[in-house]
BARODO-215673 format. One record per atom (N, C-alpha, C, O): x, y, z; chain; residue in one letter. Coordinates in pm, 1 decimal, always signed. Layout:
REM BARODO-215673
ATOM     east    north       up cadena residuo
ATOM        X        Y        Z      A       A
...
REM end
This chain:
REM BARODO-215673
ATOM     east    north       up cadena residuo
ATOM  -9500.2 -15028.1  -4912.1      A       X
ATOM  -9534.9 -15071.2  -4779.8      A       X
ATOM  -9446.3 -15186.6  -4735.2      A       X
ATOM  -9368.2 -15178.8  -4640.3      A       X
ATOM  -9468.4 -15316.6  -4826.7      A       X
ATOM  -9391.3 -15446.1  -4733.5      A       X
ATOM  -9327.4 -15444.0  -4846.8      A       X
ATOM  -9397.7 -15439.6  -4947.8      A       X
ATOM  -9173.5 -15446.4  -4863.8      A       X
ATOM  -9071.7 -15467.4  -5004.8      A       X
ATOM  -9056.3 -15613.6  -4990.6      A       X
ATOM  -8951.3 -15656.7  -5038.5      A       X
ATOM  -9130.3 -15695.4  -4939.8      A       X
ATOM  -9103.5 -15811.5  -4942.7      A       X
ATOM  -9201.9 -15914.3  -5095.0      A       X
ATOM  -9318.5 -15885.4  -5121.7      A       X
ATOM  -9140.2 -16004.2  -5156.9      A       X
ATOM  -9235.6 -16047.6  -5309.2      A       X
ATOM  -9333.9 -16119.5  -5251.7      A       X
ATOM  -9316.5 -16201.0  -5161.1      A       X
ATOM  -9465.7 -16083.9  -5315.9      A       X
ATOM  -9546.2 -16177.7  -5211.1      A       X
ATOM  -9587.3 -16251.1  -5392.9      A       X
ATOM  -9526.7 -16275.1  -5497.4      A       X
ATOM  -9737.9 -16262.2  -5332.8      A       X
ATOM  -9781.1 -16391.8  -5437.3      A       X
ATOM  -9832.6 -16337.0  -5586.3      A       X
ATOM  -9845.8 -16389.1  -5697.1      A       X
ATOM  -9856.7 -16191.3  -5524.6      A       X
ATOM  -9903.3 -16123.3  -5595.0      A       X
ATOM  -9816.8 -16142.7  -5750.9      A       X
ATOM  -9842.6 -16202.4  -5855.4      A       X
ATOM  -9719.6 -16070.7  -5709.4      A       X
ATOM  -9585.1 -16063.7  -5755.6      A       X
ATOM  -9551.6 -16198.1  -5899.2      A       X
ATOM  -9509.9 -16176.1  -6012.9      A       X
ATOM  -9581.7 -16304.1  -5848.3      A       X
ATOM  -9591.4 -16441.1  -5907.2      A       X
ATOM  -9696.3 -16441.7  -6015.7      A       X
ATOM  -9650.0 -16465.7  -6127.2      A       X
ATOM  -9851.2 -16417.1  -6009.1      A       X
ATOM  -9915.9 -16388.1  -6067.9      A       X
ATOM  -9869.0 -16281.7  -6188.1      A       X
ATOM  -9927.1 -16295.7  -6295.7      A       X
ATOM  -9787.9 -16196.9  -6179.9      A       X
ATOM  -9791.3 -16119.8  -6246.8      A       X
ATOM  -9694.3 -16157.1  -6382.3      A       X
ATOM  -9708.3 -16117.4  -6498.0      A       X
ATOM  -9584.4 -16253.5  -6321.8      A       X
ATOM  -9495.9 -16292.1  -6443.6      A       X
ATOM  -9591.0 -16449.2  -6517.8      A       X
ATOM  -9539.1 -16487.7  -6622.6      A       X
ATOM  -9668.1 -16500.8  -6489.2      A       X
ATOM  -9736.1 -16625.3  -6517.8      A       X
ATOM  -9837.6 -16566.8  -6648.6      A       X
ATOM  -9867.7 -16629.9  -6750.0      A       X
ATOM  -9876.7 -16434.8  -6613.7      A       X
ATOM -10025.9 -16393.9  -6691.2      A       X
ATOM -10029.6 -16280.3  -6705.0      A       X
ATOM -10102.5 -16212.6  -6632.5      A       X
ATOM  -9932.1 -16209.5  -6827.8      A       X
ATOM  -9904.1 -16062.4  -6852.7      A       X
ATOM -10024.0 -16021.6  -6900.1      A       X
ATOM -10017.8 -15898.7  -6898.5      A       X
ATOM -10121.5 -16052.3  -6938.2      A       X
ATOM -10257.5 -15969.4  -6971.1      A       X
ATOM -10308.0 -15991.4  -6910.4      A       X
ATOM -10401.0 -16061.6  -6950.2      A       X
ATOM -10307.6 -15972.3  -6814.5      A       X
ATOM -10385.9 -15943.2  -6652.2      A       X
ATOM -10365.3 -15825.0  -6569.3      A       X
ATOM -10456.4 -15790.8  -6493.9      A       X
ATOM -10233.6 -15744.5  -6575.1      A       X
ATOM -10169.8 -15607.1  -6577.6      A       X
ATOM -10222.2 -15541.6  -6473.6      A       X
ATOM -10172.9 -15542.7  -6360.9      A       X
ATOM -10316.2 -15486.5  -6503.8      A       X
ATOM -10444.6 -15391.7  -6420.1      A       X
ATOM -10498.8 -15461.2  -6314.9      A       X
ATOM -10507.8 -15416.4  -6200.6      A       X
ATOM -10534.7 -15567.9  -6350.5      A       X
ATOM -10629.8 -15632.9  -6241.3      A       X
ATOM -10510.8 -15680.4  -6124.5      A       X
ATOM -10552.6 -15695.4  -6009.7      A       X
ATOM -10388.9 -15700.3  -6146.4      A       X
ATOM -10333.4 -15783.9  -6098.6      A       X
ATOM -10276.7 -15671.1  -6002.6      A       X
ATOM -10250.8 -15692.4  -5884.1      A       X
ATOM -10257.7 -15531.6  -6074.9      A       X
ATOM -10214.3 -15423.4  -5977.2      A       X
ATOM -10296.4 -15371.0  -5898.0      A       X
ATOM -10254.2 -15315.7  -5796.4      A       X
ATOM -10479.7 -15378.4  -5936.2      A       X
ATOM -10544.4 -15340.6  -5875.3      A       X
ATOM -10589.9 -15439.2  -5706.2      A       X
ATOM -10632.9 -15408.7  -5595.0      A       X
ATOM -10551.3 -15553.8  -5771.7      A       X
ATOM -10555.6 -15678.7  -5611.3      A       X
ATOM -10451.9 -15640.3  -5565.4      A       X
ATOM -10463.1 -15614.9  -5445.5      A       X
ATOM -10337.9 -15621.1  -5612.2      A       X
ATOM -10185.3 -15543.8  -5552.1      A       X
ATOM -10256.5 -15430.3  -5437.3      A       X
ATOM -10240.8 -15428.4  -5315.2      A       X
ATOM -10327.8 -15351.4  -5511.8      A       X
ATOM -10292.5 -15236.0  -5443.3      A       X
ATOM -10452.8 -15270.1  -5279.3      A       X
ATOM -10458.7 -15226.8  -5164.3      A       X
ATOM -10539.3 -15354.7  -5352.6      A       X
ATOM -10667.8 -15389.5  -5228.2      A       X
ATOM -10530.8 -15429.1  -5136.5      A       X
ATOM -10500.4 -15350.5  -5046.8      A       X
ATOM -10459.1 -15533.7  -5154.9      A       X
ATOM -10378.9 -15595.7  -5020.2      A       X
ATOM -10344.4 -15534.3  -4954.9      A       X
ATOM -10363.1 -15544.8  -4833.7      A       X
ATOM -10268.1 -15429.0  -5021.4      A       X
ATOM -10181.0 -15314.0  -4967.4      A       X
ATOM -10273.8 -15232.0  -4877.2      A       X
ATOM -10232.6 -15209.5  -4763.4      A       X
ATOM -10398.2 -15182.8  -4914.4      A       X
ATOM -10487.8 -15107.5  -4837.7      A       X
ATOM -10530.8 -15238.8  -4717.6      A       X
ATOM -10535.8 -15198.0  -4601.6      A       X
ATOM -10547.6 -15322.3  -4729.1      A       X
ATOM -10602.1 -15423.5  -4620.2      A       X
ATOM -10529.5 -15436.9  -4526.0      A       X
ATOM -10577.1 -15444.8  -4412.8      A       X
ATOM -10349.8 -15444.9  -4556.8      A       X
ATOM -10256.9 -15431.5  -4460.6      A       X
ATOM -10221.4 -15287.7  -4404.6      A       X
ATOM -10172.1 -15276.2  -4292.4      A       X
ATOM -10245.2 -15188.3  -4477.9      A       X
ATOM -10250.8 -15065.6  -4371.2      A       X
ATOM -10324.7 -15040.6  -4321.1      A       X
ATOM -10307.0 -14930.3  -4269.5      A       X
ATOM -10446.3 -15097.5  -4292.1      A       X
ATOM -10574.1 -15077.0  -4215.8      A       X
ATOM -10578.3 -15167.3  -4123.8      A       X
ATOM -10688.2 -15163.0  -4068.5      A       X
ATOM -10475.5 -15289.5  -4058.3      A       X
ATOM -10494.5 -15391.1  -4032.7      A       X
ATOM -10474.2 -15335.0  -3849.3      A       X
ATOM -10489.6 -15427.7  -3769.7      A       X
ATOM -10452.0 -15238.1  -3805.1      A       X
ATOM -10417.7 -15206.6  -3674.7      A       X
ATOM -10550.6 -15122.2  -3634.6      A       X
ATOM -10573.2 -15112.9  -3514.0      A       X
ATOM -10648.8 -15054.1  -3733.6      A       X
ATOM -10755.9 -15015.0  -3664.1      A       X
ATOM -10855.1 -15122.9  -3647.9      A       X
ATOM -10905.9 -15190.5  -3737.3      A       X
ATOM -10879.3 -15130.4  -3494.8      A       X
ATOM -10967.9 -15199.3  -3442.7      A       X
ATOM -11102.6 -15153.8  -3392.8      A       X
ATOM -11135.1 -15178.7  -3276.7      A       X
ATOM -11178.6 -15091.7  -3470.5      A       X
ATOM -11285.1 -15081.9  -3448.8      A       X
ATOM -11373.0 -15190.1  -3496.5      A       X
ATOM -11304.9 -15290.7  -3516.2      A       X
ATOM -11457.0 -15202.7  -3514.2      A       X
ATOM -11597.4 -15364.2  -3542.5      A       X
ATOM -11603.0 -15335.5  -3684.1      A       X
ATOM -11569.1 -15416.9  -3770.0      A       X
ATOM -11646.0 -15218.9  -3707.7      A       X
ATOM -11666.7 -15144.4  -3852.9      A       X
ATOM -11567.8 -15219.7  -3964.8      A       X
ATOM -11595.5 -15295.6  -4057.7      A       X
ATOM -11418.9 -15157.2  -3908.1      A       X
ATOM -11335.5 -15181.1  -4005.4      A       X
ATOM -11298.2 -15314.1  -4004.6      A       X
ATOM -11248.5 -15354.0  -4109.9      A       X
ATOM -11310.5 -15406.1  -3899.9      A       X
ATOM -11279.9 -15532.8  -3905.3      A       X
ATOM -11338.7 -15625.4  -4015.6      A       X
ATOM -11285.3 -15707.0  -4090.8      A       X
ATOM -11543.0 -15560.2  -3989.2      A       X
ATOM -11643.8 -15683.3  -4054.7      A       X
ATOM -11567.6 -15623.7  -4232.5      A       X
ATOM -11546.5 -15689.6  -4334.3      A       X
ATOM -11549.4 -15504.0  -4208.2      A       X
ATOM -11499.2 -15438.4  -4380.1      A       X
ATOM -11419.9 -15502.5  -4390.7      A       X
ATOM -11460.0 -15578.3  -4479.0      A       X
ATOM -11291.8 -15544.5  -4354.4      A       X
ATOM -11175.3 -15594.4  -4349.8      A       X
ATOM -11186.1 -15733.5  -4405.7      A       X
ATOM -11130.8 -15776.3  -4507.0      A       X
ATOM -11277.8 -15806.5  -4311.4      A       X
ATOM -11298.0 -15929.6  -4347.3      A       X
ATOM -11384.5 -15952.9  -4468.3      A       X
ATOM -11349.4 -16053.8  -4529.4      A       X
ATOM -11501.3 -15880.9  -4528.4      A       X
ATOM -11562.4 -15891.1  -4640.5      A       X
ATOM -11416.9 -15851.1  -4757.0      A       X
ATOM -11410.7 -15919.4  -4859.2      A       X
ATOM -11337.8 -15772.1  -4740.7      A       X
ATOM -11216.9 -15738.8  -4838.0      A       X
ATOM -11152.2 -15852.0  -4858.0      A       X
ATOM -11111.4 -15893.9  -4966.4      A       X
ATOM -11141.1 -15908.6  -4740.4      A       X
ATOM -11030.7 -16035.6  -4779.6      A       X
ATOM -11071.3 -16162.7  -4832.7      A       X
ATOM -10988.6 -16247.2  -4867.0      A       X
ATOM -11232.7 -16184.7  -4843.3      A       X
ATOM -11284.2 -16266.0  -4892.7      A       X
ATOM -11285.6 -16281.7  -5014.6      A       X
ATOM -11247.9 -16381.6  -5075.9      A       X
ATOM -11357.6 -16120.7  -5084.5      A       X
ATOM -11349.0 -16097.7  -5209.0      A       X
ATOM -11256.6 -16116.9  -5262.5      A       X
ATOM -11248.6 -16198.8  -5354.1      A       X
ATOM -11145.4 -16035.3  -5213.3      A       X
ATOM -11014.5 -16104.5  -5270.9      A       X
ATOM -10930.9 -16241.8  -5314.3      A       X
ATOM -10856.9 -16264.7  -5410.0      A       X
ATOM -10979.1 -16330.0  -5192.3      A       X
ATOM -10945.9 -16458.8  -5245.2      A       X
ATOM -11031.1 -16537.8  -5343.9      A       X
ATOM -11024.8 -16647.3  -5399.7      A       X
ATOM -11124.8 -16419.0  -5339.9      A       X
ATOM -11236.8 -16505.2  -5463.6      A       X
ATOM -11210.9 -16452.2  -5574.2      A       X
ATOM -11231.9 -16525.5  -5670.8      A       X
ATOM -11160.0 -16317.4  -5602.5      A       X
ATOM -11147.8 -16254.9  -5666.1      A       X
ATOM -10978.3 -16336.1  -5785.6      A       X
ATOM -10953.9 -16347.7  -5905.7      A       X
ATOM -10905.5 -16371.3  -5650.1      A       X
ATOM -10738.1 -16442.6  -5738.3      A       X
ATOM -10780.0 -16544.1  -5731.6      A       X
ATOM -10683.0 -16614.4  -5703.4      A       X
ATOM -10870.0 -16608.7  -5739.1      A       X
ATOM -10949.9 -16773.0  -5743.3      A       X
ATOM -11001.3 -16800.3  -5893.7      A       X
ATOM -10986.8 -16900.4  -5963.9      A       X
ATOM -11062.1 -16685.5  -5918.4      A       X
ATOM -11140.1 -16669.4  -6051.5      A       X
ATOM -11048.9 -16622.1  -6171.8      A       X
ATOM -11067.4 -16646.6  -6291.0      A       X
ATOM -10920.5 -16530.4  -6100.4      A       X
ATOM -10836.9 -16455.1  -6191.4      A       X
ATOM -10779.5 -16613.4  -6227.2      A       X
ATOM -10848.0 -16667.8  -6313.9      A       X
ATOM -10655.2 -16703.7  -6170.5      A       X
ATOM -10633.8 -16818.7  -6181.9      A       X
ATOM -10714.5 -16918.6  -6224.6      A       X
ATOM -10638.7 -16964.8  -6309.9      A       X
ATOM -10822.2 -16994.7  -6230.4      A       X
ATOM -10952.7 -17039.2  -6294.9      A       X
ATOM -10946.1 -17009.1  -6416.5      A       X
ATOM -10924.2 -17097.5  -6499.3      A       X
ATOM -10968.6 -16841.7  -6463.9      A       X
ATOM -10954.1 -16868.1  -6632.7      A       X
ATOM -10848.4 -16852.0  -6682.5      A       X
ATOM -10823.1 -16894.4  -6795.3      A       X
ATOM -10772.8 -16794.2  -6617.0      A       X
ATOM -10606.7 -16844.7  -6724.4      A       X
ATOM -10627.2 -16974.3  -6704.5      A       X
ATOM -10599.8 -17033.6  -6808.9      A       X
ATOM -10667.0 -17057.3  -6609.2      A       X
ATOM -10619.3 -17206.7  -6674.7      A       X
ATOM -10747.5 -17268.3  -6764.0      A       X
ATOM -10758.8 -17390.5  -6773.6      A       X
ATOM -10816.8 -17203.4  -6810.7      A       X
ATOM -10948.1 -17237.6  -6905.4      A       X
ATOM -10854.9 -17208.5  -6977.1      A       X
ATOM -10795.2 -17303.9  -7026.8      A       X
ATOM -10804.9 -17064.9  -7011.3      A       X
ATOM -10808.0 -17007.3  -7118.1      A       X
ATOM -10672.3 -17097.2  -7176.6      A       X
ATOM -10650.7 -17101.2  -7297.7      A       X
ATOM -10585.3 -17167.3  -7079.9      A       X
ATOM -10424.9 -17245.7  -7148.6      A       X
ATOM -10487.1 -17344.6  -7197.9      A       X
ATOM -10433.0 -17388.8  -7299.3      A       X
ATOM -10625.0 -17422.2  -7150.2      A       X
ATOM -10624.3 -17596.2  -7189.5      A       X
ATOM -10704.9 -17533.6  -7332.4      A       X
ATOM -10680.7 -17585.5  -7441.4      A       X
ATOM -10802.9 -17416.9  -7320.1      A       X
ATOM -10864.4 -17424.8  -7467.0      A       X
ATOM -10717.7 -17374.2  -7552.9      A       X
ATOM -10712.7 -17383.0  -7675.6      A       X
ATOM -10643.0 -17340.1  -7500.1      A       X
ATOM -10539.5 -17286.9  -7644.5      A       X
ATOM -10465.1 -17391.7  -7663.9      A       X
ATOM -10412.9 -17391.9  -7775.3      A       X
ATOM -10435.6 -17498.2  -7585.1      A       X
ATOM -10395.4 -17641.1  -7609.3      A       X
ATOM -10445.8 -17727.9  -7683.4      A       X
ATOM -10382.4 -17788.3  -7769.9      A       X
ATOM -10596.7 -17748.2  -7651.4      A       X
ATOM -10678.5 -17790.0  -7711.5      A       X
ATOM -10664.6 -17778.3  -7910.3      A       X
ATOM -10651.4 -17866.2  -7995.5      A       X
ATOM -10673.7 -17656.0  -7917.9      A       X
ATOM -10691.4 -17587.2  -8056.4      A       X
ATOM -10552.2 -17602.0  -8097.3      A       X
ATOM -10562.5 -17615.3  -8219.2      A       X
ATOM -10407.9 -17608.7  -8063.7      A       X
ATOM -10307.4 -17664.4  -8094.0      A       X
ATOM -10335.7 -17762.4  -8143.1      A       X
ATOM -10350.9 -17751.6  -8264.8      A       X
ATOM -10356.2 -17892.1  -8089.6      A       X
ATOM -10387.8 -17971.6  -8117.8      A       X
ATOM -10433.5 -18041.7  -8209.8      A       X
ATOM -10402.9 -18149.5  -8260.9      A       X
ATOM -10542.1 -17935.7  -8230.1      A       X
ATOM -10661.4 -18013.3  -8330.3      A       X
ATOM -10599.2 -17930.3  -8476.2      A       X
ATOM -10636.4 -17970.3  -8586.5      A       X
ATOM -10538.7 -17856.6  -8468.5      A       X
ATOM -10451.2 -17774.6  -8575.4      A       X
ATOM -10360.3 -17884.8  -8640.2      A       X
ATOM -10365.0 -17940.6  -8749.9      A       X
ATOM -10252.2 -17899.0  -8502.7      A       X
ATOM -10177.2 -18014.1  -8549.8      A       X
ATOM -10192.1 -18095.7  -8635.4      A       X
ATOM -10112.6 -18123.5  -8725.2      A       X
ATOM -10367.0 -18172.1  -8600.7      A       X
ATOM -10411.5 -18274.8  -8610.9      A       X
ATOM -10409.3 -18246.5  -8783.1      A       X
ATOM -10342.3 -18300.5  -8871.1      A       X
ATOM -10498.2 -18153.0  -8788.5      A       X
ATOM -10568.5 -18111.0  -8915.7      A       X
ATOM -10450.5 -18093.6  -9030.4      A       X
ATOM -10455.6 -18141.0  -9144.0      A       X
ATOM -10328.7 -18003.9  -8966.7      A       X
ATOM -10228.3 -18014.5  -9080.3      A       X
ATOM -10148.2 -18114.9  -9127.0      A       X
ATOM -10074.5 -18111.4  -9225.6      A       X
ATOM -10173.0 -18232.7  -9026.5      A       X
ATOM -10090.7 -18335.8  -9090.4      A       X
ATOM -10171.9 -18442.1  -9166.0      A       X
ATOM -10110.4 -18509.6  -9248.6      A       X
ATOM -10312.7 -18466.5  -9146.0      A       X
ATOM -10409.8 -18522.6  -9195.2      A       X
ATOM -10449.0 -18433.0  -9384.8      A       X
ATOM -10507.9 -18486.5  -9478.8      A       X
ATOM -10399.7 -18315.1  -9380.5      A       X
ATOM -10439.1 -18272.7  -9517.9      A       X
ATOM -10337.1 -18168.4  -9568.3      A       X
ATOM -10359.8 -18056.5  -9614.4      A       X
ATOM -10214.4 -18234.2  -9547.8      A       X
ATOM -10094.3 -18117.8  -9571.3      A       X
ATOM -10147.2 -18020.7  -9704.7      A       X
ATOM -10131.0 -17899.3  -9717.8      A       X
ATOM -10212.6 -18112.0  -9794.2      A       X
ATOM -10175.1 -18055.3  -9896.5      A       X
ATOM -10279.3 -17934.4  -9906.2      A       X
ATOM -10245.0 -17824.2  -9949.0      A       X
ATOM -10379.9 -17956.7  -9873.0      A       X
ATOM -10495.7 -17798.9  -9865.1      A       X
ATOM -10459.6 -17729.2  -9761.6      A       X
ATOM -10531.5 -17632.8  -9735.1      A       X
ATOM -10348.9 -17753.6  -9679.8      A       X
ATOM -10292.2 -17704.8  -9580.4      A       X
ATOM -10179.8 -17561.6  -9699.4      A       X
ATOM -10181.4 -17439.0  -9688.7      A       X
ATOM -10109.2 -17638.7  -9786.0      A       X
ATOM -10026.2 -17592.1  -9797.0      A       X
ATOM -10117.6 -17478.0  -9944.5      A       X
ATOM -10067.3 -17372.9  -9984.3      A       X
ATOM -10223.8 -17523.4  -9987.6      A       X
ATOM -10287.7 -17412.9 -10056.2      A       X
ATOM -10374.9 -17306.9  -9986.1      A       X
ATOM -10402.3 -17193.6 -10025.6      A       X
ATOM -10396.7 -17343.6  -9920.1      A       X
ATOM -10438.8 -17263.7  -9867.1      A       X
ATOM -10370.1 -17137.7  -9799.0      A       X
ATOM -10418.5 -17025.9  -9781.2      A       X
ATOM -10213.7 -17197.8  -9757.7      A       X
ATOM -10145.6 -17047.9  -9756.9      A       X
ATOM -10128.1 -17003.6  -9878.4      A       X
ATOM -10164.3 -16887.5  -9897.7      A       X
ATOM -10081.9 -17063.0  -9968.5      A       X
ATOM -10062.4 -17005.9 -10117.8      A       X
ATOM -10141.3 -16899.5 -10148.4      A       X
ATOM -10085.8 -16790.2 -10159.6      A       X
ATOM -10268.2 -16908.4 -10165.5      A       X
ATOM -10374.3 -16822.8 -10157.8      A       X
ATOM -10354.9 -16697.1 -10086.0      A       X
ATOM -10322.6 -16582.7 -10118.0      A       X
ATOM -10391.6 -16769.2  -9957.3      A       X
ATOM -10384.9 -16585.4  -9852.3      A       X
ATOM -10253.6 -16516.4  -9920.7      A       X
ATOM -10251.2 -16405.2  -9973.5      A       X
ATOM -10121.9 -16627.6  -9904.8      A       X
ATOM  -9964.3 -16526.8  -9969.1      A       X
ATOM -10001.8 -16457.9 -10031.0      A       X
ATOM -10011.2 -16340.8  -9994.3      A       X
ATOM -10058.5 -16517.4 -10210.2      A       X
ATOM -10109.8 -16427.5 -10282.1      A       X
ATOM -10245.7 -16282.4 -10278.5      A       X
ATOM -10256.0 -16177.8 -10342.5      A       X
ATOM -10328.3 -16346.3 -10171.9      A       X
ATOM -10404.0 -16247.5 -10176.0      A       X
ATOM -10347.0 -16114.1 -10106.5      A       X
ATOM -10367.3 -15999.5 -10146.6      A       X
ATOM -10261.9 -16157.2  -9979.5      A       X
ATOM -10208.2 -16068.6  -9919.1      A       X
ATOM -10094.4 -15957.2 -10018.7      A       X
ATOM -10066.2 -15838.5 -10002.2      A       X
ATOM -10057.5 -16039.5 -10104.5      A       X
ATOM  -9922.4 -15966.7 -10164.4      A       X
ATOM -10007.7 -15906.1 -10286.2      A       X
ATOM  -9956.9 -15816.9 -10354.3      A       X
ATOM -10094.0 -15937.6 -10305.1      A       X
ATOM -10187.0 -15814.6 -10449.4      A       X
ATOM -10271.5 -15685.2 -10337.1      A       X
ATOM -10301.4 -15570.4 -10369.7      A       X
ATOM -10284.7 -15726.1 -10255.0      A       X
ATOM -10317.9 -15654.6 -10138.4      A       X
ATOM -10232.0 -15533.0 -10106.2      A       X
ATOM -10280.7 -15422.3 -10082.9      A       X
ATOM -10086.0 -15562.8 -10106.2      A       X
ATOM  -9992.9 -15489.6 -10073.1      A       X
ATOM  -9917.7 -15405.8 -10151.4      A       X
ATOM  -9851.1 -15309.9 -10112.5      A       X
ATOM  -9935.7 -15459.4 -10299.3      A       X
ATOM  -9900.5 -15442.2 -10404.2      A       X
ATOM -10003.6 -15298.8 -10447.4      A       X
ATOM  -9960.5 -15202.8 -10511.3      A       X
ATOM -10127.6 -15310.3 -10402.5      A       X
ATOM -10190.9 -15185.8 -10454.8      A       X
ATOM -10197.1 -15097.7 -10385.5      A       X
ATOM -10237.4 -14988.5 -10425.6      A       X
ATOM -10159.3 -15119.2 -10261.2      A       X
ATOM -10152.5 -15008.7 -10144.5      A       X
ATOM -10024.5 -14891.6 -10183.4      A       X
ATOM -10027.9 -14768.6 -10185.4      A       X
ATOM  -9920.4 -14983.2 -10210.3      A       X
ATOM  -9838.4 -14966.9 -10288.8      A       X
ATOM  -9799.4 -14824.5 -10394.6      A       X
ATOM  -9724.9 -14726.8 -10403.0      A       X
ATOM  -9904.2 -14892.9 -10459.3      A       X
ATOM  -9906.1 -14780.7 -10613.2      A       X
ATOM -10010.5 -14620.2 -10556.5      A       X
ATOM -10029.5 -14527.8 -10635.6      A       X
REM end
């Protein structure tokens, strides 16, 4: 319809697991702007309940990606925190999984 990049577009490189939803608000716009010349009352009050949802709809999509960046920051963090405060059960503790993983692999193996 419009080859022009809208915002949509933006959303989509910011928050790749969003995919679907992000094509499916793609494609509401797209229907909102080809409907935008019938003027009957009907399609207008429709029109206008569409465009509401919608901005509530990329309100909420935006909202938890940014929950979802500060909790994965968050947990960086406290990771950080944790591996430099106890390197050393840090560093057995991979030892372990290595090994459990590699007797793991080892019998799959045979």
């Amino acid at each position: 319809m419009d080859p022009q990049p809208d915002a949509a577009q933006g959303r989509k490189g910011t928050n790749p697991g969003n995919g679907n939803i992000d094509d499916f608000l793609d494609n509401v716009e797209d229907l909102t702007k080809a409907i935008k010349d019938i003027q009957t009352p009907e399609i207008a009050r429709v029109r206008a309940k569409v465009k509401i949802a919608l901005a509530a709809a990329k309100s909420a999509l935006s909202d938890g990606a940014a929950q979802v960046r500060g909790q994965a920051k968050q947990v960086s963090r406290d990771t950080d925190a944790y591996v430099r405060e106890n390197p050393w059960q840090v560093v057995g503790i991979a030892a372990v999984v290595g090994i459990v993983l590699g007797m793991m692999m080892t019998r799959r193996s045979d």
